[in-house]
Phi, psi and omega in degrees: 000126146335111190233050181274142151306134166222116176241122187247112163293165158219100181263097153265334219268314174303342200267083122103025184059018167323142172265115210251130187236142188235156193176118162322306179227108209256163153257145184305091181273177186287176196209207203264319171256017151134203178229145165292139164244023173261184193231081214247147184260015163258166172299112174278134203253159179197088046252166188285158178282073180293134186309159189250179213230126142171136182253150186211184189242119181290165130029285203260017192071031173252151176299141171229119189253099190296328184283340170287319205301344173275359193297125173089015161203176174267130186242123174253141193217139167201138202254116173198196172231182177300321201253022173284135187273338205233295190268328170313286188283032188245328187259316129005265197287334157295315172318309195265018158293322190287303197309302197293329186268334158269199189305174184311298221279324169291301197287337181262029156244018148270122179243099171240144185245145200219118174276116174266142185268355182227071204299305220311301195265350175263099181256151198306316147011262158304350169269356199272340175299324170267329145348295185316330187284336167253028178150138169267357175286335184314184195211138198244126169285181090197195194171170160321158168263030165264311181294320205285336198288338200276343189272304179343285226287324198303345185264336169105002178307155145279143189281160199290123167246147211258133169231133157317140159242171165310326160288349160090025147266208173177144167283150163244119171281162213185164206251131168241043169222161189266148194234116259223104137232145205269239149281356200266350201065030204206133175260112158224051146220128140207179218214115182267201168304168177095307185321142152267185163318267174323325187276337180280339130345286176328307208256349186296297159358270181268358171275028171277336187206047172302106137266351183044056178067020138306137189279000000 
């Protein structure tokens, strides 16, 4: 097992200036497409995130052009690496824990893409071996590190910075929370550390059939 320092920010003041409000049980306010009457146990973001534009290369070495190829799902995007000790794989295995306990009919209208912040050790190879152990459906980015700071910025993230270690490796600091968009193209949940296995349950559930006080 991979044992690296990983130190992961959450800059929410930085994502597009959002105003981010965080609670286990938040009520939706209203926004630019109406109101929720759910009850969601991620950070309500106000005004919403519109999914960002940036294409990058999968797994299997193909172009993946994230705003078409997610249309018409919920896309959870999180930018993090392989060799993260702690919060990448922590949010990784609640995701595909949650995705496995729900109906059918929910988890194949959920997508998540995991961007990787560190093309040097992560090739595709390893990023797609390490995925696997929490689902095989994620779906792995990665591209130059020109291409990855442009998907960074296109999300409204900080972008991830590499600190030298002492051992003569290196950490990546990285934005630590997955940001929830729903069908609308508009991220209005995200979800920082901490979050579980159950709240995403809870809540994949219902941003699958969100409108957000849309008739």
């Amino acid at each position: 097992m991979k044992r690296f320092p990983c130190s992961c920010m959450v800059a929410l003041l930085l994502i597009q200036q959002a105003s981010v409000m965080f609670a286990q049980e938040v009520k939706r306010a209203s926004t630019h497409a109406g109101i929720s009457q759910a009850t969601y146990r991620g950070g309500l973001v106000t005004p919403p995130l519109p999914k960002p534009h940036f294409v990058l290369t999968d797994t299997s070495g193909a172009r993946f052009d994230f705003w078409n190829r997610t249309r018409g799902s919920v896309t959870l995007l999180f930018f993090g690496y392989t060799y993260c000790p702690d919060q990448c794989p922590m949010h990784m295995a609640n995701i595909g824990m949650a995705l496995q306990k729900l109906p059918p009919r929910v988890a194949g209208q959920v997508k998540l893409v995991f961007v990787t912040t560190d093309a040097t050790r992560d090739t595709r190879v390893e990023l797609r071996r390490w995925l696997d152990n929490f689902d095989k459906r994620f779906v792995g980015l990665t591209g130059t590190p020109a291409a990855l700071d442009a998907a960074q910025k296109a999300a409204g993230v900080p972008l991830a910075q590499k600190t030298d270690l002492r051992n003569g490796t290196y950490s990546v600091t990285h934005a630590n929370f997955v940001i929830a968009y729903t069908n609308d193209n508009f991220g209005h949940v995200i979800y920082p550390g901490g979050v579980s296995e159950d709240d995403w349950i809870h809540d994949l559930a219902l941003l699958v059939n969100e409108t957000w006080g849309r008739p």
